[in-house]
C-alpha positions as CSV (number, residue, x, y, z in Angstrom):
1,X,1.5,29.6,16.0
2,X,1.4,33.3,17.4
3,X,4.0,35.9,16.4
4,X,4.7,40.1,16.1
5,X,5.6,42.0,13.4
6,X,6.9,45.4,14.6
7,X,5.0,45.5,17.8
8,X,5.5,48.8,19.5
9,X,3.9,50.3,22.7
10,X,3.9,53.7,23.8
11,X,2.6,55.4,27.2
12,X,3.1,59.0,27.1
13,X,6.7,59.6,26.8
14,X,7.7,56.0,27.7
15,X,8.2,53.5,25.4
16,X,6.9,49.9,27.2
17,X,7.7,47.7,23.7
18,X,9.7,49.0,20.5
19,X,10.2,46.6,17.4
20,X,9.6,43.5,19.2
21,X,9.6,40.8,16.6
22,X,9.0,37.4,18.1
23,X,7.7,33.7,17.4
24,X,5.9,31.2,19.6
25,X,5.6,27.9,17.6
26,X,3.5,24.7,19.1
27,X,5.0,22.7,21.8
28,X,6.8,24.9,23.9
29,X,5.8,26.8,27.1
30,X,7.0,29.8,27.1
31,X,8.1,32.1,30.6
32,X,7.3,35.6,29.9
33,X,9.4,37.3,32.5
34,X,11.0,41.0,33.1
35,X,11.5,43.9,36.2
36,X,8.1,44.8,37.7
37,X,6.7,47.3,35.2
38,X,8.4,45.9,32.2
39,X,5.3,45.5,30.6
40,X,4.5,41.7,31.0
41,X,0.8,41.3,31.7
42,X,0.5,44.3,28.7
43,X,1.8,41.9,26.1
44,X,0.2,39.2,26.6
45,X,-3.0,41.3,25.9
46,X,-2.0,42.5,23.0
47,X,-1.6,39.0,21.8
48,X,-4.9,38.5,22.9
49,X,-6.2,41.2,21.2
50,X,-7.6,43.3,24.3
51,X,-5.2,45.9,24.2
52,X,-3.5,47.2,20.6
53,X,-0.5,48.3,20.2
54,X,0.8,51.5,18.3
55,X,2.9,50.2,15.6
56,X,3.0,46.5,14.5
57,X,0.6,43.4,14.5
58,X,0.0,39.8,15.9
59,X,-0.3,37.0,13.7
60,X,-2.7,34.0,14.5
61,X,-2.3,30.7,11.9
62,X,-5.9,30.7,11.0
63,X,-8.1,28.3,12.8
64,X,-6.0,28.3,15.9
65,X,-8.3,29.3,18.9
66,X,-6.3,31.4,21.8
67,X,-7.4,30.8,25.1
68,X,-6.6,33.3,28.3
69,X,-7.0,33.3,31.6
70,X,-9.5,35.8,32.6
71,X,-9.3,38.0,35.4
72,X,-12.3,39.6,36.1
73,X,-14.1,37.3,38.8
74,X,-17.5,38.5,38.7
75,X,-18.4,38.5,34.8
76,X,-19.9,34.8,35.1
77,X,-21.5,35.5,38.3
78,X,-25.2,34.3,37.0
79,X,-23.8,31.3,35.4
80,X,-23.5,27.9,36.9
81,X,-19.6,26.6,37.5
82,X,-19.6,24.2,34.8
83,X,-21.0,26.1,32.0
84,X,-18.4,28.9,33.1
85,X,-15.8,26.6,32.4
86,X,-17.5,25.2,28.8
87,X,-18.2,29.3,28.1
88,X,-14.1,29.3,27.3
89,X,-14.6,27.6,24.1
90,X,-16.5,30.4,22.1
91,X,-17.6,28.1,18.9
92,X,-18.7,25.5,21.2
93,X,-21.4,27.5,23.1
94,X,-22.2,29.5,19.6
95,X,-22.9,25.7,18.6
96,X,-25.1,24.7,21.8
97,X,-27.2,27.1,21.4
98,X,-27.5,27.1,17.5
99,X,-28.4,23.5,17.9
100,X,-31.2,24.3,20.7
101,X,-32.9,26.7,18.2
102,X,-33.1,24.3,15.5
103,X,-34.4,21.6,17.7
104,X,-37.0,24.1,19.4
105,X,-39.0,24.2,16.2
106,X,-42.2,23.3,15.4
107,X,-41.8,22.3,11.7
108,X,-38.5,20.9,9.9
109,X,-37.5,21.5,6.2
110,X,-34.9,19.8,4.4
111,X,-32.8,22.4,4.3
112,X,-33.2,22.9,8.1
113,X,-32.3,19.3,8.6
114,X,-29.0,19.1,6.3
115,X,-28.1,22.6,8.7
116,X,-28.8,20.1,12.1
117,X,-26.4,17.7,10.0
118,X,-23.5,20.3,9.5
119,X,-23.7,21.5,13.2
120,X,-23.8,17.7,14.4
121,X,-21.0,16.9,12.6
122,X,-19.0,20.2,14.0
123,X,-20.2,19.8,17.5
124,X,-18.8,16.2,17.4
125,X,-15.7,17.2,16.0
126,X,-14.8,19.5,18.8
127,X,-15.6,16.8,21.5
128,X,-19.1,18.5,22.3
129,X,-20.1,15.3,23.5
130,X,-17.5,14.9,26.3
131,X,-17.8,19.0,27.0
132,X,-19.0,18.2,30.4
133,X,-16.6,15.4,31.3
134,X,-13.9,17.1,30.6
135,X,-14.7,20.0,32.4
136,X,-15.4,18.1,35.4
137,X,-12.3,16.6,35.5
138,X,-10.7,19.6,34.8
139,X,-12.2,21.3,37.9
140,X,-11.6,18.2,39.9
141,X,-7.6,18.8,39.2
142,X,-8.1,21.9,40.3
143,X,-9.3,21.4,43.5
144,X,-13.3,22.0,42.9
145,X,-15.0,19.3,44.1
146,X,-18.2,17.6,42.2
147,X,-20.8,19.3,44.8
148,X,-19.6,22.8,43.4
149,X,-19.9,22.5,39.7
150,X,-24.0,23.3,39.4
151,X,-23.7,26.0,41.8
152,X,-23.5,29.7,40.5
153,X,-20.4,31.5,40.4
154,X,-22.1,34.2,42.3
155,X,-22.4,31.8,45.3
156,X,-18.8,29.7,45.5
157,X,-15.4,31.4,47.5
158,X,-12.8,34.0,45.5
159,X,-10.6,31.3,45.9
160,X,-12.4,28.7,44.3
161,X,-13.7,31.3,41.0
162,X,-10.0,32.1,40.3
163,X,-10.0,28.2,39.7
164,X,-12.6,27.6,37.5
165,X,-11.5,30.4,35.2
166,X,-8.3,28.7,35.1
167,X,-10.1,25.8,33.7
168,X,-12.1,27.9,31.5
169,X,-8.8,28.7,30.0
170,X,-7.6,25.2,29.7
171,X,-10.8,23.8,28.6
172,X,-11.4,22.6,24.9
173,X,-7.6,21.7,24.0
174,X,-6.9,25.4,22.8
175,X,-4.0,25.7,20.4
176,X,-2.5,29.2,22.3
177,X,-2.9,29.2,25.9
178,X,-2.1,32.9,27.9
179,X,-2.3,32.3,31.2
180,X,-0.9,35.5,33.9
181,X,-0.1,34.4,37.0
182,X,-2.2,30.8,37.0
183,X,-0.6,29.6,40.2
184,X,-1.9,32.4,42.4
185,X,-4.6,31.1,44.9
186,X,-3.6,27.7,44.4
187,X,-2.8,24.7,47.1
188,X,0.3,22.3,45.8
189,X,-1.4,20.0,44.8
190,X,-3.7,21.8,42.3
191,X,-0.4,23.2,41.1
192,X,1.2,19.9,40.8
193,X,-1.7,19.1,38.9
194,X,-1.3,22.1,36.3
195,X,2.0,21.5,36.1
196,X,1.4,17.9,35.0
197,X,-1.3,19.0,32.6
198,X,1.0,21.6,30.7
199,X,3.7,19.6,30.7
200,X,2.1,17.4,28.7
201,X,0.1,20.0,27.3
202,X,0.9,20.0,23.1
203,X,0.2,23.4,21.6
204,X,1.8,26.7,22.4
205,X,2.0,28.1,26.0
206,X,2.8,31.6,27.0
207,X,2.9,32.2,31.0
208,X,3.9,35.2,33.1
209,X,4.3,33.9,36.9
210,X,6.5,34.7,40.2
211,X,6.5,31.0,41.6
212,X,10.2,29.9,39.5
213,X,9.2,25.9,40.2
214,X,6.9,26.0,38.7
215,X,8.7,28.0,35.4
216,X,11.4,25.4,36.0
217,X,8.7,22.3,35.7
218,X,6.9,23.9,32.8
219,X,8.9,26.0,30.3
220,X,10.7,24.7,27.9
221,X,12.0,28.3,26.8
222,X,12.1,31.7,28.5
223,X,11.0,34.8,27.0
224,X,12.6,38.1,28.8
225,X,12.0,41.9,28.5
226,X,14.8,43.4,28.4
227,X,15.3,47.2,27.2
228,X,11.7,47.4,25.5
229,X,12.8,44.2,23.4
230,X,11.7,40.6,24.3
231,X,14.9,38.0,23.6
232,X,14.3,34.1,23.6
233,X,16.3,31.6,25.3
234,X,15.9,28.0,25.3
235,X,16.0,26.4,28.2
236,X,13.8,27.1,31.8
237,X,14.2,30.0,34.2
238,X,17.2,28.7,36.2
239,X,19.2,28.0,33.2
240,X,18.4,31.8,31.9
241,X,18.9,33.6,35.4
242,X,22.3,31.0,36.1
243,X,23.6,31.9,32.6
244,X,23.0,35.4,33.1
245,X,24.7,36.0,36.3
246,X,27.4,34.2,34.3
247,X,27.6,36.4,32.1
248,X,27.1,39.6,33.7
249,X,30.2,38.4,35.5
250,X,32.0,38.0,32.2
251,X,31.2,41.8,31.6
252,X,32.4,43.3,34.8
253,X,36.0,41.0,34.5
254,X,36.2,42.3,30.7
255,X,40.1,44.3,32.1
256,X,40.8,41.1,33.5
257,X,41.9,37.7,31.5
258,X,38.4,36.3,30.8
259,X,39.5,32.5,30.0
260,X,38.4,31.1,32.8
261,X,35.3,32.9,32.6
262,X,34.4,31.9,29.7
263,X,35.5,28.2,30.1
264,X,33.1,27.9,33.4
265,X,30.3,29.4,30.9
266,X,30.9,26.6,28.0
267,X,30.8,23.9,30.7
268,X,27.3,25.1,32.5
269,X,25.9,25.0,29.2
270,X,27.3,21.5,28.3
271,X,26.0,20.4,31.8
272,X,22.6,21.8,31.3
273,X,22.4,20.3,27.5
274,X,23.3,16.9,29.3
275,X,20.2,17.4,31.7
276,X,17.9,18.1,29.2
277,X,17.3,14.6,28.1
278,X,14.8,14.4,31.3
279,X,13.1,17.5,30.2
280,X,10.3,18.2,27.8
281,X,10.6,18.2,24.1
282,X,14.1,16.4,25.3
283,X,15.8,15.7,21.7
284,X,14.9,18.9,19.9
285,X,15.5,21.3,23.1
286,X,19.0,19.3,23.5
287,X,19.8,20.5,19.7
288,X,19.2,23.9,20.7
289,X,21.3,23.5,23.9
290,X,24.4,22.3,21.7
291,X,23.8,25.1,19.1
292,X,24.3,27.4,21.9
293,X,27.3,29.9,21.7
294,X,28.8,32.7,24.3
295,X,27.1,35.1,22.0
296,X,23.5,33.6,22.5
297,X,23.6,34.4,26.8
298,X,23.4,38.2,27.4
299,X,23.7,39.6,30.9
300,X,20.4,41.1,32.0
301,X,19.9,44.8,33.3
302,X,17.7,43.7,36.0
303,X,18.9,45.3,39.6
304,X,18.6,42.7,42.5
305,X,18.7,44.0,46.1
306,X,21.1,43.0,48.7
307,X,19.8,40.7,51.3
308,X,22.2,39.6,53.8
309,X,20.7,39.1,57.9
310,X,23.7,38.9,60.1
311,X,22.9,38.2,63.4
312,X,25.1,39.9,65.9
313,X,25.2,37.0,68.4
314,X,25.3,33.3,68.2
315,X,21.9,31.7,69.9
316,X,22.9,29.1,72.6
317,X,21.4,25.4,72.3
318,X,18.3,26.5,74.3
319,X,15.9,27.7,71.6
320,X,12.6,27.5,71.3
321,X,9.9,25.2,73.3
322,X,6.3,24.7,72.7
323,X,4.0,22.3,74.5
324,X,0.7,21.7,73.9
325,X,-0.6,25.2,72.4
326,X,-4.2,25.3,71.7
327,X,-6.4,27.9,70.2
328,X,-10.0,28.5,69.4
329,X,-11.8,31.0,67.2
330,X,-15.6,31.4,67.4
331,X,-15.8,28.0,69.0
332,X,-13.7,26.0,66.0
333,X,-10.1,24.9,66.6
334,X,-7.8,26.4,64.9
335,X,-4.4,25.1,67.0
336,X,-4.9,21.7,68.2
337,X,-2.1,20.6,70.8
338,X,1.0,21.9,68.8
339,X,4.5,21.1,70.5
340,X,7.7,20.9,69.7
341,X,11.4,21.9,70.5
342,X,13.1,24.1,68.2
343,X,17.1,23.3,68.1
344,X,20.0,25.7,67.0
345,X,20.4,25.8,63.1
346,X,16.6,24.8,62.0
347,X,15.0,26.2,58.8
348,X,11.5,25.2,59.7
349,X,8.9,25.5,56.8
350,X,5.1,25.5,58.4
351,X,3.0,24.1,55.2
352,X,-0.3,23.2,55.0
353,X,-3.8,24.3,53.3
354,X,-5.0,26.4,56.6
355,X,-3.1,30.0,56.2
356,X,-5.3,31.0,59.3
357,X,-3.8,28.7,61.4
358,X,0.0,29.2,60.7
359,X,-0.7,32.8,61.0
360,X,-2.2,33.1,64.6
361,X,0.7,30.5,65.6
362,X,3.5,32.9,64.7
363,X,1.4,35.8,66.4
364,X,1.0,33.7,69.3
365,X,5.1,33.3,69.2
366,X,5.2,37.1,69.1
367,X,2.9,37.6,72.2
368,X,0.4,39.5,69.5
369,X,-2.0,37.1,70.9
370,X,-2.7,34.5,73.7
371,X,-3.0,30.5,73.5
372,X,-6.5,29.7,75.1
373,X,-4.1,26.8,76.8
374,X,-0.6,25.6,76.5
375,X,2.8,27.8,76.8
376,X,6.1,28.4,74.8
377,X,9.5,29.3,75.8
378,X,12.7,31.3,74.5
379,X,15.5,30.4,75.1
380,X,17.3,33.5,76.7
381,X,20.3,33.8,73.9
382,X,18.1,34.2,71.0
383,X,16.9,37.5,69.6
384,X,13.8,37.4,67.7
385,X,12.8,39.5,64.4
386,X,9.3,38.8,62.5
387,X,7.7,39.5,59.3
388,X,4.3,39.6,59.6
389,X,1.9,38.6,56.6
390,X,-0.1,42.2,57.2
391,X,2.6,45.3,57.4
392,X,-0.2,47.5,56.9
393,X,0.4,49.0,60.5
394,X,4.0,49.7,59.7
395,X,3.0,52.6,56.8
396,X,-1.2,53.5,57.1
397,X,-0.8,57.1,58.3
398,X,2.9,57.4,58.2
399,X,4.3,60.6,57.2
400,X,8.0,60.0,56.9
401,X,9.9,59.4,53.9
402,X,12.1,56.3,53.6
403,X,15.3,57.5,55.3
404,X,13.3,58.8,58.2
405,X,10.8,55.6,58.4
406,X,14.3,53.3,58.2
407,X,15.6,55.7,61.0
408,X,13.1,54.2,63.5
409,X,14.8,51.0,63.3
410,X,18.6,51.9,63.1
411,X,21.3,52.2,65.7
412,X,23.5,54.8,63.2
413,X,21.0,57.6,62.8
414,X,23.2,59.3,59.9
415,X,22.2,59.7,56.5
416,X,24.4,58.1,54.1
417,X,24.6,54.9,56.5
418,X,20.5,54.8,56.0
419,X,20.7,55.9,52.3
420,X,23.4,53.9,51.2
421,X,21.1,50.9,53.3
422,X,18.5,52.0,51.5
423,X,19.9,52.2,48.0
424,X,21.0,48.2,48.5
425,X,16.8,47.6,48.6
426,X,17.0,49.4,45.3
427,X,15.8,53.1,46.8
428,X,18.4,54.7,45.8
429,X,18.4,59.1,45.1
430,X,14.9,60.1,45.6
431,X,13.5,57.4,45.9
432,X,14.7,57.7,49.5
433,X,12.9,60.7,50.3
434,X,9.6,59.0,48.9
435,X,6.6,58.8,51.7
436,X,6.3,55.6,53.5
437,X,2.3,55.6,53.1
438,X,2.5,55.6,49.2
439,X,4.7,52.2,48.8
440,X,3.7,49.8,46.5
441,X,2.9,46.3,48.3
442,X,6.7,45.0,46.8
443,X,8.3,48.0,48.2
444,X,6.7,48.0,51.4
445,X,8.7,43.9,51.7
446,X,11.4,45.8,50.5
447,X,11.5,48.2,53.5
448,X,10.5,45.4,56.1
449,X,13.2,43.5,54.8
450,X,15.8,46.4,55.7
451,X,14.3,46.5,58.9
452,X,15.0,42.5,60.0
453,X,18.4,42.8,58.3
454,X,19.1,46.0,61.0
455,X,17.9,44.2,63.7
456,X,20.8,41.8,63.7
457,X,18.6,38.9,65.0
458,X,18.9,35.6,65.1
459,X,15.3,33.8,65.0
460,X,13.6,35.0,61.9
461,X,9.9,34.4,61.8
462,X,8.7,35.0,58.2
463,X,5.0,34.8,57.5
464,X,4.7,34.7,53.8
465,X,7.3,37.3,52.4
466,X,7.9,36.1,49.2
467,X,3.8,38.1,48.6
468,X,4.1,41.0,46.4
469,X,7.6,40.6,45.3
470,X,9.0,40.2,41.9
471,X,11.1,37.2,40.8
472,X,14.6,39.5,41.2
473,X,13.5,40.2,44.6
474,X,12.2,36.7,45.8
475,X,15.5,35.2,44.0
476,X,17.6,37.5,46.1
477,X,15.7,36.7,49.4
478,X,15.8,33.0,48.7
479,X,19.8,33.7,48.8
480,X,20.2,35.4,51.7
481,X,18.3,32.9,54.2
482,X,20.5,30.0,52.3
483,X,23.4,32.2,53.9
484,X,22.0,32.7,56.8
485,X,23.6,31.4,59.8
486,X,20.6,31.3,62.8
487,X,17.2,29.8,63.1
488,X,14.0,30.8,60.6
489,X,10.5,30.0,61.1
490,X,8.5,30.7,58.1
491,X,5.6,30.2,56.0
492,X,5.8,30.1,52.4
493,X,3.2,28.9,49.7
494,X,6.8,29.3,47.0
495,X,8.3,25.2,46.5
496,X,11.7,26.3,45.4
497,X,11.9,28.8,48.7
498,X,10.9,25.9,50.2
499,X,12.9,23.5,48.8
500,X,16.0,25.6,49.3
501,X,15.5,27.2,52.6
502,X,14.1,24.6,54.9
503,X,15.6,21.4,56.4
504,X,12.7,20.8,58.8
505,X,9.1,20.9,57.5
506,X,5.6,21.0,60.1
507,X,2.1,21.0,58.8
508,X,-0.4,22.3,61.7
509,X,-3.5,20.2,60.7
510,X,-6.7,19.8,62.1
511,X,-5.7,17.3,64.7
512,X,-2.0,18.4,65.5
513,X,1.5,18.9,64.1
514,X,3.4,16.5,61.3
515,X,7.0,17.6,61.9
516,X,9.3,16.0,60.3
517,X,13.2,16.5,59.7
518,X,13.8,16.6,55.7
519,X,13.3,18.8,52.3
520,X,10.1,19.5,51.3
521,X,10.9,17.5,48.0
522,X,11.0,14.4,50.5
523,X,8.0,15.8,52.2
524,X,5.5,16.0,49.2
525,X,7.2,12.5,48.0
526,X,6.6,10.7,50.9
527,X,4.4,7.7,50.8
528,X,3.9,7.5,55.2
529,X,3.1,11.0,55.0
530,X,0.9,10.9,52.4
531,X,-1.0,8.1,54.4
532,X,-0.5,10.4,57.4
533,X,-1.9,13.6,56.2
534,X,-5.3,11.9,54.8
535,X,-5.1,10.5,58.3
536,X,-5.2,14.2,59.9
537,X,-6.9,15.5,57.8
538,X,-10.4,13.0,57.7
């Protein structure tokens, strides 16, 4: 078990944490969520220990190791893959090597023979003897194939060291596991894969990440900063961010008779206790559910922006058309015979490992670049709006401030129309008058967003935009293309966005399209296209 006593953070003038007093027992996963700048990644290293706080300490039950995910991907560059995954478990190594001087020498005592005893018996009581096995397997989950593991970190892909520090964390059964942001870097099945494993994972998980599947597949309770204090709820991220919309409601109708309101509150939580028989840690979790009163759900203080496209014409039947598209780079193909006919109301979601490849497609849609063969058509109703994965060309060298950069891309040139526009995306006062160059990567969305929604288009072409974003913002996206009434094309590595958004799914694979007409859930599920994708993919 981890907990705080007191715990209080200060920067400057600005208090980050005051008072928080909180438990994590064993068996639970906890989501550690709040606003961008709340302070997230900064408590979990407190509990690790790497930063202190002002006031207040963090109690460890003795014995219990803490594991975290590390983040600095060039501290094992001299050692081999699988020793940087064993090198998580501190005592272990301490152990190896012990053991290796005791063997090296040249003449054994008694005494030196009842200490080989001692550290035999240790060693084999924290599984030294299947160290290696299970950190193969554990990279092999992970996506990191056998031919990787005696190479030197020094010599394998960003990508792939992000992984194996991920199983450095999760190696060795620790009994606290701190893990920011695991699923960053990761294909789906390497998260379905972690998923599985901390789901059945039995000591004490605390997790900060943007990707709300995967908090809804893992958590069992969600921790939120809120105000500089951290509140627990039971249950995962959708029941804490449903039941807080709920509530917040309940605030704003407070003149009005609130019955109803509270009636519809009483019933989502009797729906969700009802649910949680499939989830983890089913019978105690479903306790807490019942326990549950009005008092326990508070409405959060997080600001979501407003994200509504309205497309000022309806497209006609003739969409899209693409026969046969084919493109090269440096003599490897990239786009191997993609065609298809896009049809009025599709959602399409291009998956897929190859990020490359969906990217040049969509710039090859936008006439940013050429097919080396092949041709597309649009259909002459449809107005087209894109959001490209790089929007560094949008703001490098810009010196306008946000009303003036939003004027570029606005029929009504006056200011409160562009600040009260503005102050929807959450730049509201002077925030507006900020310089376009100096955004932060979430901001800079933010603005592109605004932009699309001005444009009153209606083909969207979205090339990862959920990047950079917090979970308010990427929740409030998610909503507005549900709403939205024309076509999207869009890439997205984010399964609920997915899930939710999409009702055609295409994977552009070495040797052509899969397109098929169904959820992603369906997608992933499917047996045929399981068999199918090895297919394409051998």
């Amino acid at each position: 078990m981890i907990s705080t006593s007191g715990i209080s953070l200060r920067y400057g003038g600005r208090a980050l944490f005051e008072n928080v007093n909180i438990k994590f027992t064993p068996g639970n996963c906890y989501g550690l969520i709040g606003a961008n700048g709340s302070g997230k990644s900064t408590f979990l290293k407190i509990l690790s220990g790497e930063i202190e706080a002002n006031k207040g300490e963090v109690t460890v039950t003795p014995g219990n190791r803490i594991a975290v995910l590390k983040q600095n991907h060039f501290e094992y560059d001299e050692y081999e893959v699988l020793k940087t995954v064993i090198s998580g478990h501190k005592r272990l190594c301490e152990l190896i090597e012990e053991k290796e001087l005791m063997y090296s020498k040249s003449d054994f005592s008694e005494e030196d023979g009842i200490k080989i005893s001692e550290l035999e018996a240790e060693f084999a009581e924290l599984n030294g003897w299947e160290a290696e096995s299970e950190a193969a397997t554990l990279l092999n989950g992970l996506g990191i194939l056998e031919e990787y593991h005696q190479k030197k970190m020094k010599d394998i892909d960003a990508n792939l060291k992000i992984r194996v520090l991920l199983a450095q964390a999760l190696f060795g059964n620790p009994h606290i596991l701190l893990l920011d942001e695991p699923t960053n870097h990761l294909d789906v099945e390497s998260i379905t894969w972690l998923e599985n494993f901390l789901y059945n994972f039995e000591n004490t998980v605390i997790v900060v990440s943007h990707d709300r599947h995967f908090l809804n597949k893992v958590c069992t309770h969600i921790a939120d900063i809120d105000f500089g204090k951290i509140q627990i709820y039971v249950g995962n991220y959708d029941f804490w961010y449903q039941s807080s919309q709920l509530a917040l409601q309940q605030v704003k109708d407070m003149n009005k008779k609130t019955e109803a309101k509270i009636k519809e509150l009483q019933e989502f939580i009797q729906r969700f206790s009802a649910n949680a028989s499939k989830s983890k840690q089913a019978t105690s979790r479903k306790k807490l559910l019942d326990k549950l009163t009005l008092e326990d759900i508070r409405p959060s203080s997080r600001k979501y922006p407003f994200v509504d496209f309205k497309p000022d014409r309806e497209v006609g039947n003739d969409l899209l058309s693409v026969n046969s598209i084919n493109k090269s780079i440096d003599g490897e193909l990239i786009l191997n015979d993609i065609s298809f006919i896009a049809n009025k109301g599709d959602k399409i979601a291009f998956v897929g490992p190859d990020g490359i490849a969906k990217t040049m497609f969509f710039k090859i849609l936008m006439e940013e670049l050429m097919p080396d063969s092949g041709e597309f058509k649009w259909g002459i109703t449809t107005s087209r709006e894109y959001f490209p994965k790089d929007n560094s060309k949008y703001f490098e060298g810009v010196d306008l401030s946000l009303v003036d950069w939003l004027r570029q891309f606005s029929k009504d040139q006056t200011e409160t129309f562009l600040r009260g526009w503005l102050g929807r995306m959450l730049f509201s006062g002077e925030e507006a008058l900020k310089k376009a160059s100096v955004l932060s990567g979430g901001e800079k969305v933010r603005c592109m967003l605004s932009k699309m929604m001005l444009s009153g288009a209606n083909v969207l072409l979205f090339d990862e935009p959920t990047n950079h974003l917090d979970l308010e913002s990427i929740t409030a996206l998610n909503n507005g293309l549900i709403n939205f009434k024309g076509t999207i094309l869009f890439v997205s590595q984010d399964h609920q966005f997915i899930q939710t958004v999409a009702n055609r799914i295409m994977e552009i694979t070495p040797k052509g399209l899969i397109d098929r007409q169904m959820t992603y859930d369906e997608y992933l599920e499917s047996e045929e296209i399981s068999a199918l994708r090895k297919e394409m993919y051998s």
